[in-house]
C-alpha positions as CSV (number, residue, x, y, z in Angstrom):
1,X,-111.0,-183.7,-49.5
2,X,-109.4,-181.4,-52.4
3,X,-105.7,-181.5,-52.6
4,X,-103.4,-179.4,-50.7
5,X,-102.6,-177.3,-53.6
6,X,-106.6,-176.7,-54.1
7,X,-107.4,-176.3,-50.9
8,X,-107.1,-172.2,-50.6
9,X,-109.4,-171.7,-54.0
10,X,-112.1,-173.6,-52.3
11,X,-113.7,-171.7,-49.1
12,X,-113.3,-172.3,-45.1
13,X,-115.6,-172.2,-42.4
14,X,-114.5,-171.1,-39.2
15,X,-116.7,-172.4,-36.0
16,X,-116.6,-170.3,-33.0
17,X,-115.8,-167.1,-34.6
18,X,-116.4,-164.7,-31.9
19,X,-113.4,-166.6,-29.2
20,X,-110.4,-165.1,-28.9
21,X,-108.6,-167.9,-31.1
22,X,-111.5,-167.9,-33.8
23,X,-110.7,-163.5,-34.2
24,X,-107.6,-163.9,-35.0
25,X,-108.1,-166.7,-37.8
26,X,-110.5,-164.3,-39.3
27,X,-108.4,-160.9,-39.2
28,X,-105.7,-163.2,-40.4
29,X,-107.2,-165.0,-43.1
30,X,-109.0,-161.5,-44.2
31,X,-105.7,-159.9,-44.2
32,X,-104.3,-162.4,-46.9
33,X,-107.1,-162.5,-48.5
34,X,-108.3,-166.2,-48.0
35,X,-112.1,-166.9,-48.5
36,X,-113.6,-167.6,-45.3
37,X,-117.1,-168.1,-43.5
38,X,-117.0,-167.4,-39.7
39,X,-120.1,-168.7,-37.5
40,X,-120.4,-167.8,-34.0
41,X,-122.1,-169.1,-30.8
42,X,-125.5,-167.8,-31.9
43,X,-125.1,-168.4,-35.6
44,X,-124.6,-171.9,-34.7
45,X,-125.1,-173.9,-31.9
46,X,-122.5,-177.1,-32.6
47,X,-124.3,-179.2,-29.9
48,X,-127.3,-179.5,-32.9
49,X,-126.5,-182.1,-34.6
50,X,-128.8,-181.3,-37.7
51,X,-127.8,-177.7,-37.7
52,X,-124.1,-178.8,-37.7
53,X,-124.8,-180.7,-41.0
54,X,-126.7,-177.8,-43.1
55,X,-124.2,-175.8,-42.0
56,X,-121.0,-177.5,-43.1
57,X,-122.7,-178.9,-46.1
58,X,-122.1,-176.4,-48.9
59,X,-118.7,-177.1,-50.4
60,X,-116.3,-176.0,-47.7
61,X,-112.4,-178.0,-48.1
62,X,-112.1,-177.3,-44.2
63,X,-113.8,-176.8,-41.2
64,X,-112.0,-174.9,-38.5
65,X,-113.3,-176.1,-35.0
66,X,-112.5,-173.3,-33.1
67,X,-115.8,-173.7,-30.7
68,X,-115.5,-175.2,-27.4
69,X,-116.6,-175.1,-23.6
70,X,-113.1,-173.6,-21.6
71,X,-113.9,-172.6,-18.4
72,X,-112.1,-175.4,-16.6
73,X,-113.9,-174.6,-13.1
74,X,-117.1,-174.0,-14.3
75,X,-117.4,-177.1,-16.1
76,X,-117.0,-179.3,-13.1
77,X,-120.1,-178.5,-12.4
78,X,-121.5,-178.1,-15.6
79,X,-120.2,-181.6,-16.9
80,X,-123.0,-182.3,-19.2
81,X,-122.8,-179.2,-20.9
82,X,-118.8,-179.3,-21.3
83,X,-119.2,-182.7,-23.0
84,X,-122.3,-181.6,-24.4
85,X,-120.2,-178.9,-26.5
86,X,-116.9,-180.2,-26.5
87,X,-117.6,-184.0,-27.1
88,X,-120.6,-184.2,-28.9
89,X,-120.9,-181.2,-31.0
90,X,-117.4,-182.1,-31.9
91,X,-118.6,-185.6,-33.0
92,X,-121.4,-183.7,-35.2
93,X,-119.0,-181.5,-37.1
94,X,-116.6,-184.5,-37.7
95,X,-119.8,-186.7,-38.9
96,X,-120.4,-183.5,-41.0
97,X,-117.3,-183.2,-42.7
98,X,-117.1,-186.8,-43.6
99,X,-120.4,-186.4,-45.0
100,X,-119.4,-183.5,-47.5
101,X,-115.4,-184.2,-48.1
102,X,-114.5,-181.4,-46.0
103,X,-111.3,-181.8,-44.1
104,X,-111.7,-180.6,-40.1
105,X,-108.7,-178.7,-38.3
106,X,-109.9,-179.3,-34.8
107,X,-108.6,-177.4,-30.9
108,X,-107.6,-179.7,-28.3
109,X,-105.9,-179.2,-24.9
110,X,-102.8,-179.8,-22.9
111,X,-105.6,-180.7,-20.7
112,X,-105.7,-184.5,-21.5
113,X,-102.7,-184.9,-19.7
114,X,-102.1,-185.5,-16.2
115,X,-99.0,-183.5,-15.6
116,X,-96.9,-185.9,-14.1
117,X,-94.4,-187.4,-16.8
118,X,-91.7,-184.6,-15.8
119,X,-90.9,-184.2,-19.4
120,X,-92.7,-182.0,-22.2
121,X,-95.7,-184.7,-23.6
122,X,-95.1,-186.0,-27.2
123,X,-98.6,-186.6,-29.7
124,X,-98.1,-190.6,-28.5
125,X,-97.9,-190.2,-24.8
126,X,-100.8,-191.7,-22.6
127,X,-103.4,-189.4,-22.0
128,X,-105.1,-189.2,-18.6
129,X,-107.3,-185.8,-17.7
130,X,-107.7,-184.9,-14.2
131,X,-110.6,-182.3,-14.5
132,X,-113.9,-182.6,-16.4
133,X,-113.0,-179.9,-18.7
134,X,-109.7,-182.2,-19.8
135,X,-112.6,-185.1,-19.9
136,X,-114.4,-183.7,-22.4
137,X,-112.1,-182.7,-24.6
138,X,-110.6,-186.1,-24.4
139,X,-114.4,-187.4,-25.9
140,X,-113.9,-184.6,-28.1
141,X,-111.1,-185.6,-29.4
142,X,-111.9,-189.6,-29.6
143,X,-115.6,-188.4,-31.5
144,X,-113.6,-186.6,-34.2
145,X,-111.2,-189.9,-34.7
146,X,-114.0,-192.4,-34.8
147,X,-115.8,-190.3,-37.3
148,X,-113.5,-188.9,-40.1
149,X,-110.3,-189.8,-41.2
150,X,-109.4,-186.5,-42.9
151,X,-108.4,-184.6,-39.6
152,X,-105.8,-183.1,-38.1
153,X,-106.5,-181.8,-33.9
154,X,-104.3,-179.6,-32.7
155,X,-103.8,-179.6,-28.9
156,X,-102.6,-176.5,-27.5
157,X,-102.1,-174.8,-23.9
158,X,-102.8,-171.4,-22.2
159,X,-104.1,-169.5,-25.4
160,X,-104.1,-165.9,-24.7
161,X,-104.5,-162.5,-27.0
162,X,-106.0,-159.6,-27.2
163,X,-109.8,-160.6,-27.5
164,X,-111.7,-162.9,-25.1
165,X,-111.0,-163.8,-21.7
166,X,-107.6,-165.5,-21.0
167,X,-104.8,-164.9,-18.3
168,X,-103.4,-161.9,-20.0
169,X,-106.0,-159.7,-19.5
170,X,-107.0,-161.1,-15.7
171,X,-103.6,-160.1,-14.8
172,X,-104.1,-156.6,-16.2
173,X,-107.3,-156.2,-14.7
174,X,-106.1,-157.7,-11.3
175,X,-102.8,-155.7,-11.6
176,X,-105.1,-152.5,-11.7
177,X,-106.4,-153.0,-8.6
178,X,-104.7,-154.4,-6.3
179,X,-101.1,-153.9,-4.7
180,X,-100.1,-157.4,-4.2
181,X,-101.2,-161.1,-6.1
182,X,-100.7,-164.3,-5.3
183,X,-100.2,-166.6,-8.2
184,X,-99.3,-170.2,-8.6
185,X,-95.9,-171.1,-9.1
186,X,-95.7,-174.8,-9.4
187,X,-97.9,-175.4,-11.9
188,X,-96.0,-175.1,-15.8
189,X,-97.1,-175.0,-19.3
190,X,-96.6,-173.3,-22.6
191,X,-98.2,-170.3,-23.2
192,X,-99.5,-169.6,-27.0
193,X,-100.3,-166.6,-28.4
194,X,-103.5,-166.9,-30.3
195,X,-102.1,-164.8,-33.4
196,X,-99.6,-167.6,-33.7
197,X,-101.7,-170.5,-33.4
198,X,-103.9,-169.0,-36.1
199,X,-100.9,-169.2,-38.2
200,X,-100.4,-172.5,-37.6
201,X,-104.1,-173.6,-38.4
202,X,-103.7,-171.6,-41.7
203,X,-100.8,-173.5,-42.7
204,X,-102.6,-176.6,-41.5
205,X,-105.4,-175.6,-43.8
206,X,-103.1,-174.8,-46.6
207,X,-101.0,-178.8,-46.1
208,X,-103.0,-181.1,-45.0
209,X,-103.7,-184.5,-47.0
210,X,-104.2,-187.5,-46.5
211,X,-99.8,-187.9,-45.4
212,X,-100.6,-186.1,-42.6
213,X,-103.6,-186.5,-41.0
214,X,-103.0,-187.0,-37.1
215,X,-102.8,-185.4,-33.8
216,X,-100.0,-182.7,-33.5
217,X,-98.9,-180.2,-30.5
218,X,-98.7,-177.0,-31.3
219,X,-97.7,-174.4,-28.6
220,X,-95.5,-172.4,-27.2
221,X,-92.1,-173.2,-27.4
222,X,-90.7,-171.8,-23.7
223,X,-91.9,-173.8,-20.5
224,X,-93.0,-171.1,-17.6
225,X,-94.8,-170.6,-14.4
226,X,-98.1,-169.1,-13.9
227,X,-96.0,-167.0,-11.6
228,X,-93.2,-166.4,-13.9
229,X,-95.9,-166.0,-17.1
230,X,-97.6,-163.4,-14.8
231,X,-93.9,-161.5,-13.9
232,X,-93.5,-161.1,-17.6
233,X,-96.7,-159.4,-18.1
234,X,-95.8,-156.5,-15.4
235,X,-92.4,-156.5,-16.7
236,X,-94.3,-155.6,-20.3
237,X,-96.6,-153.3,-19.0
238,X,-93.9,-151.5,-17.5
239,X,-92.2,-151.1,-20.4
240,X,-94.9,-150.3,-22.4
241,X,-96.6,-147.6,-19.9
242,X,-94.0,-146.6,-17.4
243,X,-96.7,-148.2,-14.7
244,X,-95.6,-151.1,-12.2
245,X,-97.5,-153.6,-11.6
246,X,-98.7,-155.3,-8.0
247,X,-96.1,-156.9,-5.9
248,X,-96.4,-161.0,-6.7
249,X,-96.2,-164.0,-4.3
250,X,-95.6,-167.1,-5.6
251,X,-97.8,-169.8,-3.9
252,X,-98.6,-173.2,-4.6
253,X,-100.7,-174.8,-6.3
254,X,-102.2,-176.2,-3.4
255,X,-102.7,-173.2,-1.4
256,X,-104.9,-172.0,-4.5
257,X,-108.7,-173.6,-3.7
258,X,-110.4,-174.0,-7.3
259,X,-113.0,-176.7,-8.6
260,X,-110.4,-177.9,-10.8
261,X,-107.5,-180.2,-10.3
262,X,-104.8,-178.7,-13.2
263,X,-102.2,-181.0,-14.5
264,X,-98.5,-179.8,-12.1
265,X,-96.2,-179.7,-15.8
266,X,-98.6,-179.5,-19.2
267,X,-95.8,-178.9,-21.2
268,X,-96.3,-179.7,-25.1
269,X,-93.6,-181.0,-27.4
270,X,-94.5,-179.2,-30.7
271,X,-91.5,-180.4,-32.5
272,X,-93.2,-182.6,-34.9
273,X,-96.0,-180.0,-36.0
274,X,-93.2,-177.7,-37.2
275,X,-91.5,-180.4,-38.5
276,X,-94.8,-181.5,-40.7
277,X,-96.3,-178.6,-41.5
278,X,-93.7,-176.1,-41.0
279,X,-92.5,-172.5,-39.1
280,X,-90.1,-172.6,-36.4
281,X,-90.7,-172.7,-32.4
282,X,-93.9,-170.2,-31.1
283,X,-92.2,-167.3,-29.4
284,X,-94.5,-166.5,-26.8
285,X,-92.5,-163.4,-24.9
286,X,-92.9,-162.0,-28.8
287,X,-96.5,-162.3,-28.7
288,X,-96.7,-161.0,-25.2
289,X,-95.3,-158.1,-26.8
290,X,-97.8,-158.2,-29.0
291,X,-100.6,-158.9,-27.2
292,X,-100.2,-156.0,-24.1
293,X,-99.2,-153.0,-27.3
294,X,-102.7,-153.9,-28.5
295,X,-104.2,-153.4,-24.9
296,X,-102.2,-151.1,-23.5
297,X,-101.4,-148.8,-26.2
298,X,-104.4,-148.8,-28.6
299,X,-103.5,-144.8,-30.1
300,X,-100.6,-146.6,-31.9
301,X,-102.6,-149.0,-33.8
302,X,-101.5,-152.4,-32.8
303,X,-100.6,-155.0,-35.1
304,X,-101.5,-154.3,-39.0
């Protein structure tokens, strides 16, 4: 593992380069300038273990983990593939990295909680998934610990940008074709703009040694509603494009049949990732902002 001060000369490798997290690490770390390798899904299948290795072998300092298995209904009934990629290819890229002295920055979930402690969940707090998709991420998680010591997992919640497939754009979609939505209102987390989570992984990338290795939270920093997270994207577009958006009824959580039981109150304490590695709370109504300019009104360029 090079030292924090060496580990910018030396090149990354970002895994799942083509999400909508692993785009933004790239146009970010392109934009400063910062050697990187991106692989995508069909560069690199992370569930093959011998791939993994020749991959990751060549002198990276750190591996991004950026790959996973996300959708949460789907993978109830596809639990072998979810743990397949999110269990056991992480494993292989942690066995990897140990093998070659590359660090490994890997994405967790608010996920492997339960949702029931009433209080936003610290890095220490018992873990207890309620869905497969939590499950394997878990496994995930426990794979990259048993294997290499030089890591640092970042559990996050309700990632959403520009690229990709996330809540953001649903709503948009939704919004655009129907006069009225029903949207859960009793179920809470802390939506993170992908833009600033790839931030945070760069300044992970830039830090981290063997004084903070560990599990962190890293999300962001205001608690919402899916209801309320939805009413703040009309309330955008609006302002944005002069266009309303569909009536909303909040509903709960129960009233909402999906193959997935989601955890009531995710919330993620993220106090001691800024405290370690620095950067103040995720503002996520800023990257909202952000995030619907880029959709909504591409003649002015976006974000530079």
């Amino acid at each position: 593992m090079a030292r924090a001060g060496e580990s910018q000369a030396r090149p990354l490798l970002l895994l799942g380069a083509d999400g909508q997290l692993g785009r933004e690490v790239a146009r970010l770390a392109a934009a400063r300038g910062l050697p990187l390798t991106g692989l995508n899904r069909r560069q690199l299948d992370i569930t093959q273990r011998a791939r993994v290795k020749e991959a990751v072998d060549r002198g990276y300092a750190t591996v991004i983990n950026a790959a996973s298995y996300t959708a949460v209904d789907k993978a109830e009934r596809e639990q072998d593939r979810a743990m397949a990629v999110n269990s056991d290819g992480a494993g292989y890229i942690a066995e990897a990295c140990r093998d070659s002295g590359a660090a490994l920055i890997h994405i967790s979930t608010d996920y492997v909680f339960d949702g029931t402690k009433g209080a936003p969940y610290r890095e220490d707090d018992p873990v207890h998934p309620l869905n497969a998709y939590g499950r394997s991420k878990l496994a995930g998680e426990e794979a990259v610990r048993a294997a290499l010591a030089a890591h640092v997992i970042l559990r996050t919640a309700w990632v959403f940008g520009a690229a990709g497939s996330n809540f953001v754009k649903t709503m948009l979609r939704l919004g655009g074709a129907r006069d009225e939505l029903s949207i859960v209102a009793d179920q809470f987390g802390c939506p993170t703009p992908a833009a600033a989570l790839a931030e945070a992984i760069l300044a992970v990338a830039a830090q981290a040694g063997p004084a903070n290795f560990g599990t962190y939270h890293c999300a962001g920093a205001e608690r919402t509603s899916w209801y309320d997270f939805a009413h703040a994207i009309f309330i955008g577009q609006e302002a944005l494009t002069g266009r309303k958006g569909p009536k909303l009824r909040p509903i709960a959580a129960a009233d909402y049949p999906s193959a997935a039981h989601r955890p009531a109150d995710s919330t993620l304490d993220s106090s001691l990732f800024q405290a370690t590695f620095g950067g103040g709370a995720i503002d996520w109504r800023r990257g909202l902002e952000d995030v619907l300019r880029d959709l909504l009104v591409p003649q002015e360029g976006g974000r530079a």
